[in-house]
The first five atom37 places (N, CA, C, CB, O) and aatype in JSON, in Angstrom:
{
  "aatype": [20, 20, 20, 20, 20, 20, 20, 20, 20, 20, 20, 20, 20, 20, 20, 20, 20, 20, 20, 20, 20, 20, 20, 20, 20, 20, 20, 20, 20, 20, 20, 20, 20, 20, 20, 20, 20, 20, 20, 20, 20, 20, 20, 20, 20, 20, 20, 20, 20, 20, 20, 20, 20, 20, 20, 20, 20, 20, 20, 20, 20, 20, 20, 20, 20, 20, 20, 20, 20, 20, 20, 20, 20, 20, 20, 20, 20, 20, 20, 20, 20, 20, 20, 20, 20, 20, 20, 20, 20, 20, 20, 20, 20, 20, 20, 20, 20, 20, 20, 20, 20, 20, 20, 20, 20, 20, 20, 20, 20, 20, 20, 20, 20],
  "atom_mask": [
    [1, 1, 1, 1, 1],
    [1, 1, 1, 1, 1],
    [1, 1, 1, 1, 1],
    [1, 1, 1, 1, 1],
    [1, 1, 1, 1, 1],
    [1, 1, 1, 1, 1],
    [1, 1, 1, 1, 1],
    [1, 1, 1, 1, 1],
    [1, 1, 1, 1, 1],
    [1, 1, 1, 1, 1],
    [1, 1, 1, 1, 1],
    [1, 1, 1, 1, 1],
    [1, 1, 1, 1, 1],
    [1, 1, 1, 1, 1],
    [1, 1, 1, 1, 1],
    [1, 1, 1, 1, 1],
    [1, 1, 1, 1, 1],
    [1, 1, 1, 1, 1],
    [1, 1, 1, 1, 1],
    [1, 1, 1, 1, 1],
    [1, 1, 1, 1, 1],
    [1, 1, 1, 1, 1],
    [1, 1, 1, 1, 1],
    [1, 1, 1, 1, 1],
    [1, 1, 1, 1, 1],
    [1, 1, 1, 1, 1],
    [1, 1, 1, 1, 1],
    [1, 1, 1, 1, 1],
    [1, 1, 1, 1, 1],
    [1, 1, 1, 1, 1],
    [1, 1, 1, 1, 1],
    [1, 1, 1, 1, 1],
    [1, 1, 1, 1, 1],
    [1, 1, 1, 1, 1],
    [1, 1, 1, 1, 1],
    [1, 1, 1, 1, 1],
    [1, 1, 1, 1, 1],
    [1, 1, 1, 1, 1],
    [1, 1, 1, 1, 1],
    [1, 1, 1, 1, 1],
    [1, 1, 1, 1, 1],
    [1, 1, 1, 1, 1],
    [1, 1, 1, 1, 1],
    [1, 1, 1, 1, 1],
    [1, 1, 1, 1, 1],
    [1, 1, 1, 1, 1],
    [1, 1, 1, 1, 1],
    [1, 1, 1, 1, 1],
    [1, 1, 1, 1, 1],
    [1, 1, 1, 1, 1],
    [1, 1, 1, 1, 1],
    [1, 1, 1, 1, 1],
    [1, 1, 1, 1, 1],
    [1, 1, 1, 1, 1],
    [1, 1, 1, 1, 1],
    [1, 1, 1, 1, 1],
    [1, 1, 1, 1, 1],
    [1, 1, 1, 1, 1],
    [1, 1, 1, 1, 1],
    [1, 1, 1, 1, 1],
    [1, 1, 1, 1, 1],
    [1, 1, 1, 1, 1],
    [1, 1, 1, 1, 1],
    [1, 1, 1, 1, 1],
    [1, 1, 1, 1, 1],
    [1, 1, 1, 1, 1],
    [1, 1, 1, 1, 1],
    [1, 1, 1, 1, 1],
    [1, 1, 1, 1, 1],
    [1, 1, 1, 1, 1],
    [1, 1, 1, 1, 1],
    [1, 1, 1, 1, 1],
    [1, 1, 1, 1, 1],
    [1, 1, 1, 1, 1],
    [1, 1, 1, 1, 1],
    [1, 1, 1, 1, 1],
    [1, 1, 1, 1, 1],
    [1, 1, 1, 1, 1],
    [1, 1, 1, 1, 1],
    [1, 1, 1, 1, 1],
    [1, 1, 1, 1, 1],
    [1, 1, 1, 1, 1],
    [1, 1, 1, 1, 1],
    [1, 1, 1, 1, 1],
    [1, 1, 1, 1, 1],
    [1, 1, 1, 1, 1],
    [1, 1, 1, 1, 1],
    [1, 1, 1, 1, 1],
    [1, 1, 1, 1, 1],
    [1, 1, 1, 1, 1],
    [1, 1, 1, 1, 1],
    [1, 1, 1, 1, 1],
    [1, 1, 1, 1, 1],
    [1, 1, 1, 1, 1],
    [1, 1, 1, 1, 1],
    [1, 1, 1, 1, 1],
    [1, 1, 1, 1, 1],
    [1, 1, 1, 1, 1],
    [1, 1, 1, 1, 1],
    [1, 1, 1, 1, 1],
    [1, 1, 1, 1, 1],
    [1, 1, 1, 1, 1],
    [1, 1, 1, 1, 1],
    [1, 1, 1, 1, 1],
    [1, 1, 1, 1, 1],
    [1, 1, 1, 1, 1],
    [1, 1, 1, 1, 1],
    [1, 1, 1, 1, 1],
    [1, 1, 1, 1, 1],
    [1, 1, 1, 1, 1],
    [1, 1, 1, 1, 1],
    [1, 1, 1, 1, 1],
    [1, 1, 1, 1, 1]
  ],
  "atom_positions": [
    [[21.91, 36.84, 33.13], [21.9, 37.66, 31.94], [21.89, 36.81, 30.66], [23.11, 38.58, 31.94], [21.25, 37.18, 29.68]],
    [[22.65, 35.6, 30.69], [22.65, 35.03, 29.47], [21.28, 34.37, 29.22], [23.77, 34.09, 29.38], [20.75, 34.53, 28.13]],
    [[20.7, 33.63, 30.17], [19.59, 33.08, 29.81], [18.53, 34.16, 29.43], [19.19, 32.19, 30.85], [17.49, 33.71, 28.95]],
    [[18.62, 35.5, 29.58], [17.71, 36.21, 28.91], [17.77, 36.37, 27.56], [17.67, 37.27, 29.36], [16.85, 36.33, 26.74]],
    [[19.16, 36.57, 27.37], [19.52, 36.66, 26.03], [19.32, 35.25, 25.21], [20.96, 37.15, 26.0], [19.2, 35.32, 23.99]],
    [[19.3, 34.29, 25.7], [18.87, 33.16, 24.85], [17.25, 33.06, 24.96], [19.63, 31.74, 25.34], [16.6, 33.19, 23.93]],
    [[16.78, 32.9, 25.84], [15.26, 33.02, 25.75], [14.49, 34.3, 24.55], [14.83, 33.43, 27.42], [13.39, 34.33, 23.99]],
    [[15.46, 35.04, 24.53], [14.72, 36.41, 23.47], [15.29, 35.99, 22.31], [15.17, 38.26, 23.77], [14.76, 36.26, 21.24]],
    [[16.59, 35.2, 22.39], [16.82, 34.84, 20.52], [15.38, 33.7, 19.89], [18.84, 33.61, 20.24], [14.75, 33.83, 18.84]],
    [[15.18, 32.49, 21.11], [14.24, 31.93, 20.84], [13.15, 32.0, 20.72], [14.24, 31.46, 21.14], [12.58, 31.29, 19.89]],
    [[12.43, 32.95, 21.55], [11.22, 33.58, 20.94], [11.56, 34.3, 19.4], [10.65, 34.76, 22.07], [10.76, 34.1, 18.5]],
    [[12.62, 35.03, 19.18], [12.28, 35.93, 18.07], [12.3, 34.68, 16.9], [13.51, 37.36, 17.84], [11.77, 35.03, 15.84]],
    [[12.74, 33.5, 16.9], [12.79, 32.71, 16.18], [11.96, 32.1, 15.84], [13.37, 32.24, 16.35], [11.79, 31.91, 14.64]],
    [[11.2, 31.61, 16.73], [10.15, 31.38, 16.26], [9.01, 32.19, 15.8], [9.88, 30.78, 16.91], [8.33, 31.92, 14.81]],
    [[8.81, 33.46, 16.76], [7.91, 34.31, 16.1], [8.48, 34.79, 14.83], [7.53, 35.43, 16.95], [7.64, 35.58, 14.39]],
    [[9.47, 34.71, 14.01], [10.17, 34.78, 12.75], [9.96, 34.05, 11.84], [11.25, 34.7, 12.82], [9.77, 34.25, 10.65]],
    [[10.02, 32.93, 12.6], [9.58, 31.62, 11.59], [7.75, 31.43, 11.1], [10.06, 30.03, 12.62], [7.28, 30.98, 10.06]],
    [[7.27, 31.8, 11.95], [5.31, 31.86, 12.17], [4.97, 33.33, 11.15], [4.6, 32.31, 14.52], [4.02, 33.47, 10.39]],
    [[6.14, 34.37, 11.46], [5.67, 35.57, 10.5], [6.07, 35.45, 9.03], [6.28, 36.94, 10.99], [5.63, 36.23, 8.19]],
    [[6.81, 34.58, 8.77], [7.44, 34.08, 7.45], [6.47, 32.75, 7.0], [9.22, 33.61, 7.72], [6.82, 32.08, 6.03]],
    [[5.76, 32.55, 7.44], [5.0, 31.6, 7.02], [3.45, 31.95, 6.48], [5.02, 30.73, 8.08], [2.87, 31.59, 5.46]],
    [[3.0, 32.86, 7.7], [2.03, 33.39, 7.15], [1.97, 34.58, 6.17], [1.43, 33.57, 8.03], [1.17, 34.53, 5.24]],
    [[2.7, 35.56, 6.32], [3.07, 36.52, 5.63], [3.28, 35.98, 3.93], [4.34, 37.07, 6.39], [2.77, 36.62, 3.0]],
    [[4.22, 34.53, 3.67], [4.01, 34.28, 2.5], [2.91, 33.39, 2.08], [5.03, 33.92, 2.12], [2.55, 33.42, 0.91]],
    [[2.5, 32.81, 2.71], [1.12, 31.98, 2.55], [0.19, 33.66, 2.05], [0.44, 30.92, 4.53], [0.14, 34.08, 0.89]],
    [[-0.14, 34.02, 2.69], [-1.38, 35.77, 2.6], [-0.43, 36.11, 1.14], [-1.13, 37.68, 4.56], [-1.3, 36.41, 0.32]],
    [[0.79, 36.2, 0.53], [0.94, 36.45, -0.31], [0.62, 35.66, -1.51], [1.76, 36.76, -0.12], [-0.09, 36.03, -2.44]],
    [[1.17, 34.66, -1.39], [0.53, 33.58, -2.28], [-0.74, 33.6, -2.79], [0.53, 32.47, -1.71], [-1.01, 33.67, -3.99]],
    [[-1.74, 33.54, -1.66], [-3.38, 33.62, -1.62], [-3.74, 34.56, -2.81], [-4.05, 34.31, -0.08], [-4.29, 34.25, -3.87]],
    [[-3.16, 36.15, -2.27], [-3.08, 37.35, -2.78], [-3.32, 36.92, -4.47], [-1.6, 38.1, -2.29], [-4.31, 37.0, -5.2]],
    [[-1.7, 36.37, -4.74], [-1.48, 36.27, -6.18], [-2.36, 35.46, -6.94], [-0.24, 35.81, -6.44], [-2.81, 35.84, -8.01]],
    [[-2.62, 34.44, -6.48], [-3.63, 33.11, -6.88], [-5.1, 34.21, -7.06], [-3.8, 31.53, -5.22], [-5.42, 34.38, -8.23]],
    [[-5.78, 34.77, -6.24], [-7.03, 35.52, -6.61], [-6.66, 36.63, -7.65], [-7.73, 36.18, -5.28], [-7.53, 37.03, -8.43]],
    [[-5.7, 37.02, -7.67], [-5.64, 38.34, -8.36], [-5.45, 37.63, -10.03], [-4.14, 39.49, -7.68], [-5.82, 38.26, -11.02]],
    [[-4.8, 36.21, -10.11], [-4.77, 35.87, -11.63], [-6.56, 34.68, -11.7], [-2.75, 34.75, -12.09], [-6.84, 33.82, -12.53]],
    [[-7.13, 35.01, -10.85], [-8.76, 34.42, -11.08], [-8.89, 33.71, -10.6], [-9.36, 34.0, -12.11], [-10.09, 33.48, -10.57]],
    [[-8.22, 32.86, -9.94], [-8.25, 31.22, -9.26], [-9.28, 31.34, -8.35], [-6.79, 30.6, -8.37], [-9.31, 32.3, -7.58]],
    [[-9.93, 30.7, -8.35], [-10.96, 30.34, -7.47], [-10.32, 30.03, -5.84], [-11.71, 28.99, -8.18], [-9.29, 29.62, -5.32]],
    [[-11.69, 30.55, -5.45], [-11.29, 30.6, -3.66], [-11.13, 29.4, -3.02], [-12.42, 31.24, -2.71], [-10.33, 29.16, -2.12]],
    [[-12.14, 28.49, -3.65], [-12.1, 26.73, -3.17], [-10.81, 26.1, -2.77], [-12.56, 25.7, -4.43], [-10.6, 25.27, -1.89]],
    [[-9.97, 26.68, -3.59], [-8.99, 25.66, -3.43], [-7.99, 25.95, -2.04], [-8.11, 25.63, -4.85], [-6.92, 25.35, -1.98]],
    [[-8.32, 26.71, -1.15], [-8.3, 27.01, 0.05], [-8.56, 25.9, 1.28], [-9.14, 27.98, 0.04], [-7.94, 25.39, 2.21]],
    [[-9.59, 25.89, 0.8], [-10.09, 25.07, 1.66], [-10.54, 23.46, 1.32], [-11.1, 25.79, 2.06], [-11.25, 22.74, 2.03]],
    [[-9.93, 23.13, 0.05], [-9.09, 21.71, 0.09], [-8.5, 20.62, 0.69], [-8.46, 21.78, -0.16], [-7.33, 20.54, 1.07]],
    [[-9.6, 19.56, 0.76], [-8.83, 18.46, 2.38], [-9.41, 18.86, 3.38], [-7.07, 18.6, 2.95], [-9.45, 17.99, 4.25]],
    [[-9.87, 19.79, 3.65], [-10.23, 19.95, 5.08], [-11.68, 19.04, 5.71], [-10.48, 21.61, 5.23], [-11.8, 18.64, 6.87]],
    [[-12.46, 18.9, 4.84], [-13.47, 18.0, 4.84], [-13.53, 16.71, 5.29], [-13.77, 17.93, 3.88], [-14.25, 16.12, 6.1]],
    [[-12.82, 16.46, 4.72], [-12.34, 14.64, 5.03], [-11.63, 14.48, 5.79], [-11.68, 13.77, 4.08], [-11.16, 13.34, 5.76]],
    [[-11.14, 15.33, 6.83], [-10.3, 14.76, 7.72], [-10.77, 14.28, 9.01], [-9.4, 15.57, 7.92], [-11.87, 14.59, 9.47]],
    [[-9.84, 13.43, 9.67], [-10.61, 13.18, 10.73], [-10.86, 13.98, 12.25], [-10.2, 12.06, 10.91], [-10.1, 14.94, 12.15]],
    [[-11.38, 14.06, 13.29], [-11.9, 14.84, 13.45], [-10.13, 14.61, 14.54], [-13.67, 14.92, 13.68], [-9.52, 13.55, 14.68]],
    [[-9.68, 16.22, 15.22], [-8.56, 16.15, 15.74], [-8.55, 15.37, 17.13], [-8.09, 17.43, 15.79], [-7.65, 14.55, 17.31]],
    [[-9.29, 15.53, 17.89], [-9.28, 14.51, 18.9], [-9.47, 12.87, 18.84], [-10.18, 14.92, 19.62], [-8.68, 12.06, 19.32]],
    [[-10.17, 12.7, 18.43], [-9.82, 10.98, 17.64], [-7.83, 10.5, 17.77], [-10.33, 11.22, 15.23], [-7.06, 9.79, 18.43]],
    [[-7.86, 11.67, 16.45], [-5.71, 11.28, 16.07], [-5.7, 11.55, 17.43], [-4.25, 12.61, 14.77], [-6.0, 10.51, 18.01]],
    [[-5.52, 12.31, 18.08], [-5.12, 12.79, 19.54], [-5.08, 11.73, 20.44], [-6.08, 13.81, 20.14], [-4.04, 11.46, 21.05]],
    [[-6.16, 11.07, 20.6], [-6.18, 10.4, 21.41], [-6.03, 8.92, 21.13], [-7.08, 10.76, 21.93], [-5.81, 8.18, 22.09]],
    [[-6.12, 8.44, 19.9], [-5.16, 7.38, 19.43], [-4.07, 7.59, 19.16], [-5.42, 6.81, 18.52], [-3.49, 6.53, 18.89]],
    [[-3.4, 8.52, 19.08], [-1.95, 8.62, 19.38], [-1.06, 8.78, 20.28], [-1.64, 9.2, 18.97], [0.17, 8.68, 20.26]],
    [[-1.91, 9.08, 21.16], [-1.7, 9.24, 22.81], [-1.44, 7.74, 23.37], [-3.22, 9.97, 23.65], [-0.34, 7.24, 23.58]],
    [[-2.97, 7.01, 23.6], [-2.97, 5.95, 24.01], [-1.93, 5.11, 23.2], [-4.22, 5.55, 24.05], [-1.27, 4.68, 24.14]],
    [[-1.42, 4.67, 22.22], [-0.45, 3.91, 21.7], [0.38, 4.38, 22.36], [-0.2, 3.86, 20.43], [0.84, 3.58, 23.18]],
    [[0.87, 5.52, 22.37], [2.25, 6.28, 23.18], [2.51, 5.39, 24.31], [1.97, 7.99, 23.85], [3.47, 4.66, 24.56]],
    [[1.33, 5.65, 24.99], [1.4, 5.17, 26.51], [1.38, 3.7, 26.41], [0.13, 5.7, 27.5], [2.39, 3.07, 26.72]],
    [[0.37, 3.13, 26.03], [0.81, 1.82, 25.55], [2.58, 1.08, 25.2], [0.04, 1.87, 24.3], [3.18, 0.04, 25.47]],
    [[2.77, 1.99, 24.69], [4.33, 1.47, 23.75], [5.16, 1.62, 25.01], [5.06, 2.69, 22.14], [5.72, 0.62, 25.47]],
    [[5.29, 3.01, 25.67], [5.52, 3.11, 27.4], [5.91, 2.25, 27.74], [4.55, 3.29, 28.32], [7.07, 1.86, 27.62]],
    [[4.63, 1.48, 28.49], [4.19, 0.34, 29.46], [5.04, -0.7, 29.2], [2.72, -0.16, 29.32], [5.92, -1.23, 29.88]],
    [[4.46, -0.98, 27.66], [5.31, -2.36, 27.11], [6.98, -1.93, 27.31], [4.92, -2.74, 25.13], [7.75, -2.86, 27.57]],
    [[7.36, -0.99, 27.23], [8.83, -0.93, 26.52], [8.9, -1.0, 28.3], [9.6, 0.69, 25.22], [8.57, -2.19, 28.22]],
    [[9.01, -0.83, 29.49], [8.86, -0.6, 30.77], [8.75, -2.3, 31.02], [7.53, 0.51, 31.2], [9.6, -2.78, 31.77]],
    [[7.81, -3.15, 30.45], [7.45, -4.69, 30.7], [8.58, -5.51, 30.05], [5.94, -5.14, 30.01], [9.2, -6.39, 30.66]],
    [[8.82, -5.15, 28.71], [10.1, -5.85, 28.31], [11.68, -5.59, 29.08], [10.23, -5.44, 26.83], [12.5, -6.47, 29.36]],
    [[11.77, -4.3, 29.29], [13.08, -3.84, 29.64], [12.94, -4.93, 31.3], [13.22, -1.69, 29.74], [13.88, -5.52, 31.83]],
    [[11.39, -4.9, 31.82], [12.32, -5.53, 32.87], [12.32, -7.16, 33.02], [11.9, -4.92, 34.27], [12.4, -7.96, 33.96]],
    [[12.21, -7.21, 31.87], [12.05, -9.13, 31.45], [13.44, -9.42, 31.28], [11.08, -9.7, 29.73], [13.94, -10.51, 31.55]],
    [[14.13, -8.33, 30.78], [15.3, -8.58, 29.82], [16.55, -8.49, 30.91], [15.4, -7.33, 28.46], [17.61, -9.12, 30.96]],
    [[15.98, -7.45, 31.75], [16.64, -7.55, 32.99], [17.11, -8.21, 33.98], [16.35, -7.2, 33.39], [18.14, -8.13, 34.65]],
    [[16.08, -8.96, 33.99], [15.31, -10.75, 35.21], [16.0, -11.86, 34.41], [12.87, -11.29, 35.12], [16.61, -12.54, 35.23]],
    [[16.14, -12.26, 33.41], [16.36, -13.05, 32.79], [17.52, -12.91, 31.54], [15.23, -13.31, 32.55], [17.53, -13.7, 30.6]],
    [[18.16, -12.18, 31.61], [19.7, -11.79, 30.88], [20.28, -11.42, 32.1], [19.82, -10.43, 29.6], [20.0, -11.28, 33.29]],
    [[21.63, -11.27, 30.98], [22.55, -10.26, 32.26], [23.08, -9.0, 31.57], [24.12, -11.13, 33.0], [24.1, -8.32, 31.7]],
    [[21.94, -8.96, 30.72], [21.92, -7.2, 30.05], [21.87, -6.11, 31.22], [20.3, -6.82, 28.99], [20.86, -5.92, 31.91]],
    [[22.74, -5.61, 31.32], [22.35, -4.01, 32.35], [22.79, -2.87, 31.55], [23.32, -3.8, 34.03], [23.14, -2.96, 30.38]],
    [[22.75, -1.48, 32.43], [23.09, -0.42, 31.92], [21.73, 0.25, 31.29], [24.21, -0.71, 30.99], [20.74, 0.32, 32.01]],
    [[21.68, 0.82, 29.75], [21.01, 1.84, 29.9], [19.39, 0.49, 28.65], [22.13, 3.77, 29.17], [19.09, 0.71, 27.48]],
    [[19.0, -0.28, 29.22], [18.35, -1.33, 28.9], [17.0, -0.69, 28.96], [18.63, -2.55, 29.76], [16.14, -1.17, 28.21]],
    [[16.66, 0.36, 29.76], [15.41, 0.92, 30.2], [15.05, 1.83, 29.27], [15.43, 1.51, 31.49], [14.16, 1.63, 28.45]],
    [[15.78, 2.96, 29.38], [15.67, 4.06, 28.12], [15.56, 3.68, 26.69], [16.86, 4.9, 28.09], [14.94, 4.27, 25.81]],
    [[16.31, 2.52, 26.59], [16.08, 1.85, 25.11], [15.09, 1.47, 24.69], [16.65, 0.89, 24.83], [14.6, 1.96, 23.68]],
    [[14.46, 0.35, 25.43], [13.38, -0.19, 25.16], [12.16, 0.69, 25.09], [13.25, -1.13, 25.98], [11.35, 0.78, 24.17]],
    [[12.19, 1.48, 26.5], [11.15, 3.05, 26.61], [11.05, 3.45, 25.06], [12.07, 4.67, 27.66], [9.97, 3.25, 24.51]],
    [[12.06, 3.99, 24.35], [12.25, 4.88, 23.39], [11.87, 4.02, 22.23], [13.65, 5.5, 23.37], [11.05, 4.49, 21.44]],
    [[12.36, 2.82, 22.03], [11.9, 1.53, 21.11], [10.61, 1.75, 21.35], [12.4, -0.08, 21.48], [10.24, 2.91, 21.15]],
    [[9.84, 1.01, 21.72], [8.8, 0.36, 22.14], [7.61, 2.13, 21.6], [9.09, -0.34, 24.19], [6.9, 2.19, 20.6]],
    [[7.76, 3.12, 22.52], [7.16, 4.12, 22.43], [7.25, 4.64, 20.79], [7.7, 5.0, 23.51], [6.23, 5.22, 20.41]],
    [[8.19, 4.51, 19.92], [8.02, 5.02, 18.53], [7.16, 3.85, 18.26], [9.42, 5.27, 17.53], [5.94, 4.01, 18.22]],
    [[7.84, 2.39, 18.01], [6.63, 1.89, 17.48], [5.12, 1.98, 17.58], [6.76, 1.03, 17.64], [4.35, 1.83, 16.63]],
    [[4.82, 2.22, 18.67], [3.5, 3.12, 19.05], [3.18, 3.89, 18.21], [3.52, 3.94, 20.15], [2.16, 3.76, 17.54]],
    [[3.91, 4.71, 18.11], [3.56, 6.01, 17.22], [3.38, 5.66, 16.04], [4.54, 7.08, 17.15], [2.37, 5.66, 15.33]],
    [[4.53, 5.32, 15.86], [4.51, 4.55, 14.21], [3.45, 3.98, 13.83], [5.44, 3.4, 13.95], [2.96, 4.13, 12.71]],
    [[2.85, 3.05, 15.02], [1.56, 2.07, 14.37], [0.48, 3.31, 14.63], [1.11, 0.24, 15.4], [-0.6, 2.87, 14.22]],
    [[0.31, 4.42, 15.05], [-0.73, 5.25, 15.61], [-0.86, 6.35, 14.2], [-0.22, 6.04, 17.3], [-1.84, 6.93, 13.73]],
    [[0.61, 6.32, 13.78], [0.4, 7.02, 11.8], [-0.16, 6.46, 11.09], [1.52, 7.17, 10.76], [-0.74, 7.13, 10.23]],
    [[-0.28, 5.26, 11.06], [-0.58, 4.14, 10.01], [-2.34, 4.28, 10.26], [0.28, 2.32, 10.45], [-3.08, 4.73, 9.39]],
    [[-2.82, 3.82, 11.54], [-3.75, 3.65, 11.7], [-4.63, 5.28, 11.48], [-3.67, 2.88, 12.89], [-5.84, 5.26, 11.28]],
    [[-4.02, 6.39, 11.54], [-4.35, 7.61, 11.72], [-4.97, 8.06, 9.81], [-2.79, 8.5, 12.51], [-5.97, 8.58, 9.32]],
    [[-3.53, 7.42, 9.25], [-4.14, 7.44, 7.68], [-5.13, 6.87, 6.98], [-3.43, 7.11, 6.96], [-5.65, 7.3, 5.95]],
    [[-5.43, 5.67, 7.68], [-6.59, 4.66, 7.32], [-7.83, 5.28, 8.22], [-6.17, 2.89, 7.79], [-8.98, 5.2, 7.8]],
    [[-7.52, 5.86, 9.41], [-9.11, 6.44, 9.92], [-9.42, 7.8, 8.98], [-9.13, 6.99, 11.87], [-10.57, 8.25, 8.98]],
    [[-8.16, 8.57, 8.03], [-8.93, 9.79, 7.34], [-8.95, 9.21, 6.14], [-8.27, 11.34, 7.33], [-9.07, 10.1, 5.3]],
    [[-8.84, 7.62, 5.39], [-9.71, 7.23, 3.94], [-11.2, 6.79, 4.76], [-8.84, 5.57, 2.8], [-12.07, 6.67, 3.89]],
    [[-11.61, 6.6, 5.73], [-12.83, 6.29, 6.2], [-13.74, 7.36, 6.16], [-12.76, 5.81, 7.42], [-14.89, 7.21, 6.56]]
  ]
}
């Protein structure tokens, strides 16, 4: 019984949060045309971006990349210290943001191209 009741608070939450977003965005829009503003500015940025599978998949592969490595160091550190305990998850979690991190960087420089 309880997990129903938590599963239905979380849906309504989010579908709460998605109807509050668009609902004031469509209002906004609303007000902006009704004092003359031009429609263009709608569709602003969208041009220049890069295309979504590209980021996708350079952000992916770094992921996995950062993975591997954080997986290659943790067990270097292992073999050759006498570090134990939670040495794996760290490095995993290290290693995998920097990934990411370098996969933002590079993601901003592929949409000035």
């Amino acid at each position: 019984m309880e997990p129903v009741i938590i599963m239905t608070l979380i849906t309504a939450a989010i579908f709460g949060i998605f109807y509050l977003f668009f609902s004031t965005r469509n209002k906004e829009r609303l007000a902006l045309i009704e004092k003359g503003a031009d429609a263009s500015i709608f569709m602003r940025g969208k041009q220049a971006t890069a295309p979504i599978w590209k980021v996708l998949i350079l952000n992916l592969a770094l992921l996995l990349m950062g993975i591997g490595l954080g997986i290659f160091i943790a067990l270097i550190l292992e073999n050759y210290t006498t570090l134990n305990g939670a040495i794996y998850p760290a490095t995993i979690f290290l290693m995998a943001g920097l990934g990411l991190l370098i996969g933002f960087n590079m993601t901003k420089n592929l949409e000035k191209e």
